[in-house]
N, C-alpha and C positions, 0 to 999 in steps of 0.2 A: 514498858520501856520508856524512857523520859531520855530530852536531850540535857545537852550542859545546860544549867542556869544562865540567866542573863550576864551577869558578871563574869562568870568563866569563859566566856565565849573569846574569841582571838582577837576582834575588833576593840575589846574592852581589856587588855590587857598589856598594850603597847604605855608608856611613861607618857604622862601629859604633854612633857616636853616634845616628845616625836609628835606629838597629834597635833600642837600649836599651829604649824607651818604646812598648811596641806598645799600640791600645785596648782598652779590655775590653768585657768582654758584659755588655747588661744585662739581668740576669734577672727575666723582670716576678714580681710580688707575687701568689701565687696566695691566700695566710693570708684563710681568711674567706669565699673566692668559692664561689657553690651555682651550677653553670653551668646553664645551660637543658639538656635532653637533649631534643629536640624531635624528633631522627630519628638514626638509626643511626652517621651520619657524626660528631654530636656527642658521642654518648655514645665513640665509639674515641678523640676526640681528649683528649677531659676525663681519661678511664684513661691514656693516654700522657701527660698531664699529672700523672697521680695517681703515676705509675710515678715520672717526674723531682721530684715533691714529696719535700722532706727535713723531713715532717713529717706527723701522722694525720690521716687522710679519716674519715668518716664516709660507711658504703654503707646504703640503704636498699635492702632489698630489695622486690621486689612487693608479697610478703606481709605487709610491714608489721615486720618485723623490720631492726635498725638494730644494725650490727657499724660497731666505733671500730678503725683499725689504722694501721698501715703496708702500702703497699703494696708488695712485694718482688720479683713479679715478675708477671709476663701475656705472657699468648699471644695473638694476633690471629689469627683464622682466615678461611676466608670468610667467612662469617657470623656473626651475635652466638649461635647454639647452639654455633658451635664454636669461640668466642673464650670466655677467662678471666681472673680476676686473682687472685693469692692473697695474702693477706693476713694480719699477722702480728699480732693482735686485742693491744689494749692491756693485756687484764688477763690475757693467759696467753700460754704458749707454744706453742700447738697453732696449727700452721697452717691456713686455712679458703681454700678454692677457691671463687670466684664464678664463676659464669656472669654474661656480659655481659647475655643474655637474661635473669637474673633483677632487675636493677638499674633501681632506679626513678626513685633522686636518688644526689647524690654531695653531698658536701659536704666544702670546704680546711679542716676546724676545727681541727685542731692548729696549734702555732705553726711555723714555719718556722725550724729549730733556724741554718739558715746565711745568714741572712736579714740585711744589713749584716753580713756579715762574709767580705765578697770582698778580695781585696787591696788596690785602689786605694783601700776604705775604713781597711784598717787603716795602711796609707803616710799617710792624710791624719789621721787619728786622731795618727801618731806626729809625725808634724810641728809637728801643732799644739802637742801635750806637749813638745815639744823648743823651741818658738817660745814659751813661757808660761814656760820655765825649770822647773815644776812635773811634780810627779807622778814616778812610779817609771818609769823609761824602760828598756825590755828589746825585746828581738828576738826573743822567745818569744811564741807565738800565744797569742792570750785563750782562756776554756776555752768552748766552744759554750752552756754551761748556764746563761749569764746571763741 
């Protein structure tokens, strides 16, 4: 018994035209949110939110010390002693290793470097330049540092 061929199959049968235009994703706005961390399930999801952030958290820790970074990478273990995140501190290049058990707050404070600037905005951004007659019109991406 064999299935359909690659060709017959449903995905590959739709008109190129309908398959042009796929939807995008909409990345919610994290710039500026201090989440609750009210139990252990909150704080893993906030750091997996800090991880996908393209832009500095600010960690407080227990002790009352407060590190500004990027967050580069984390481990999730069972537990928050054996979970971490490392973080890449704004004013230097020495990496610093969190314990999830050491973190008290978190906080989105840096800006969101890619924040309006997914494709479908930059497509409608060019349209519009091109429908006004104005402006320098190019197909080269804008620079993130605006």
């Amino acid at each position: 018994m064999t299935g359909p061929r690659h060709a017959e199959r449903p995905e590959h049968t739709a008109s190129p035209d309908a398959l042009e235009v796929a939807p995008g994703f909409h990345h919610e706005s994290l710039q500026g949110w201090v989440p609750e961390l009210a139990n252990a399930e909150e704080l893993r999801e906030a750091l997996e939110k800090a991880f996908d952030y393209r832009g500095d958290v600010t960690i407080t820790r227990k002790d009352g010390t407060k590190l500004e970074g990027y967050v580069f990478d984390r481990v999730s273990g069972k537990d928050l002693e054996g979970s971490f995140v490392r973080l890449l501190p704004r004013e230097s290049n020495q990496r610093i290793k969190i314990g999830y058990s050491e973190i008290a707050t978190l906080a989105f404070s840096g800006r969101d470097t890619a924040d309006g600037k997914s494709w479908e905005a930059w497509v409608k951004k060019y349209w519009e330049k091109r429908a006004s007659g104005g402006g320098k019109l190019s197909l080269q991406p804008e620079s993130l540092e605006e």
